[in-house]
N, C-alpha and C positions, 0 to 999 in steps of 0.2 A: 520793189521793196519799199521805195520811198512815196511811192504816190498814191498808194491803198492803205498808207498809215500802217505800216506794221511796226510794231515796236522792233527799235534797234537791240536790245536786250533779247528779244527771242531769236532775231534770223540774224545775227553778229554772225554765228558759224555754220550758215548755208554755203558759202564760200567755199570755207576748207575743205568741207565737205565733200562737197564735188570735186574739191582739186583731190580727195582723198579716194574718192569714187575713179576718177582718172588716172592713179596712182594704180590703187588695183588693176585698173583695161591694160597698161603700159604692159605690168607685170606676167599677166595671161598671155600679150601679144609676144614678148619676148620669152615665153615659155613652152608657149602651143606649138606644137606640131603642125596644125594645121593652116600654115600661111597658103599650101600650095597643094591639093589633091586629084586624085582625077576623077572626073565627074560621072563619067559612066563604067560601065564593065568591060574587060577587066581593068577592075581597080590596081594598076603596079605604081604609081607612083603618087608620091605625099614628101611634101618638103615642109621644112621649118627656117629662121632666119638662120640657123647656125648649119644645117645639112641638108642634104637631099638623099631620101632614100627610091630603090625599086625594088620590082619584084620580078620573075617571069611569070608570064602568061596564065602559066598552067599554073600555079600556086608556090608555096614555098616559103624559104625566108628572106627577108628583107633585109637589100643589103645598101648600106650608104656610105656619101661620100661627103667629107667637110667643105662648104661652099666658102671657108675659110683659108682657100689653096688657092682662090679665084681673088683678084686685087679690088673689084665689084665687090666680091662677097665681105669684105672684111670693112668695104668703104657704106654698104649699106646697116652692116651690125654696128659698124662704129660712128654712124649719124644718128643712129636712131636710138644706141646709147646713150649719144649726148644730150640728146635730146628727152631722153627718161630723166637720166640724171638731174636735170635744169626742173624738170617738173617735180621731182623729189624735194629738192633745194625749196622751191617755190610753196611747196606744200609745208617745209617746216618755217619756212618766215611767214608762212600765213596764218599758220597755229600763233607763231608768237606775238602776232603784230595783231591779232584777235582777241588774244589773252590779254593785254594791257589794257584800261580803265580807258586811259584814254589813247585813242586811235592815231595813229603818224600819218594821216592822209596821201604823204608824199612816198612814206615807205611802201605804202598799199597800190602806188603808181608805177613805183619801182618794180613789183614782185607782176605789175599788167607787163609793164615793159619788157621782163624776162620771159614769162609764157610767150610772149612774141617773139621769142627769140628760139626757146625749147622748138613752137611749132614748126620753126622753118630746118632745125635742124631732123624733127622728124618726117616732116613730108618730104625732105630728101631723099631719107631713108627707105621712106615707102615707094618713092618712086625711080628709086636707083634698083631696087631689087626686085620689081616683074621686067622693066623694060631688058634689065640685062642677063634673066636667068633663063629670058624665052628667048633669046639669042645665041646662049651660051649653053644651054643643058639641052639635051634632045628632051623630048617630050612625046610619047604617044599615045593616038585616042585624045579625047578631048578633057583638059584640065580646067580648072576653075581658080581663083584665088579665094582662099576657103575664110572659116571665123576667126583663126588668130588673125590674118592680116587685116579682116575686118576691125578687131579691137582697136590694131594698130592705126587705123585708120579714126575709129573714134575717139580716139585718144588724142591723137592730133585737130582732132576738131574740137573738142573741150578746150584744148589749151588755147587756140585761138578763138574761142566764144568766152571764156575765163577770163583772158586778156585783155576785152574790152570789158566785162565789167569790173572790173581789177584799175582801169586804165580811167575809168568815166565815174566811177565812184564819189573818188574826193571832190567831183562837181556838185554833190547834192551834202556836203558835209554840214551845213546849218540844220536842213533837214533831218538828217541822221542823230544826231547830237541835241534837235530839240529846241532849238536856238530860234527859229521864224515861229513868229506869232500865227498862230492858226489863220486860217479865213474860213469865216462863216458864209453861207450861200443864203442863209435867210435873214432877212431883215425886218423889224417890227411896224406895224404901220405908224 
């Protein structure tokens, strides 16, 4: 942003942006159905972070069970809560702290500091809940971990790529604000 001369007036809210972009993935991942399906035929089972349903064999309806009875299941929904929540937070100090004329550089370090903290509480999340549901749930035939836990996965990785430039920002503030005198590369004979 700062070294291809882009004005700080046009890309001020590429930021939010993306935090707002990531806000959406969080949303999908903790909605979707599809953290956990199975891959081949017959299709019986499909989990999400809150349930896990099956099917029998031969077809039918799909019957599920709350993964919210499991102390696992309640400790991977409630990491990876927290961890939405903190990027929520993060997205509305970023609108604010964007909005103002002039920039809090330090604020803007704060809000790096917190997405590093959101991401650690949702790669918990994501990794408390395959290692313990293929331990703890039978499963058969071959399953996959499907596109919600994918989102939840990019989601978690915005917040920690967000964070550093969130975190590295207020290093290039003269340049943002206009303040260093240009350098010329050609000089007159």
């Amino acid at each position: 942003m700062v070294k291809y001369g882009l004005d700080y007036t046009r890309c001020r809210w590429i930021l939010p942006l993306l935090l707002g972009i990531g806000v959406i993935f969080g949303i999908i991942a903790l909605a979707g159905r599809g953290w956990l399906e199975s891959q081949t035929l017959p299709y019986v089972h499909r989990a999400s972070l809150w349930e896990s349903c099956r099917r029998p064999d031969e077809g039918g309806d799909w019957s599920c069970e709350s993964l919210m009875d499991y102390a696992w299941g309640r400790a991977a929904a409630a990491t990876y809560l927290v961890g939405f929540l903190l990027l929520v937070i993060c997205f509305a100090l970023a609108i604010i702290a964007f909005a103002i004329d002039t920039l809090r550089f330090n604020f803007i370090r704060g809000i790096g500091g917190l997405l590093f903290v959101a991401a650690v509480f949702s790669i918990m999340g994501l990794v408390i809940y395959p290692v313990k549901f293929s331990t703890d749930i039978d499963m058969t035939g071959i399953n996959m971990f499907s596109w919600a836990y994918g989102f939840g996965w990019t989601t978690a990785i915005m917040e920690i790529c967000l964070g550093f430039f969130f975190c590295c920002l207020p290093n290039y503030e003269d340049q943002i604000l206009g303040n260093v005198k240009p350098t010329y590369f050609y000089s007159s004979p």
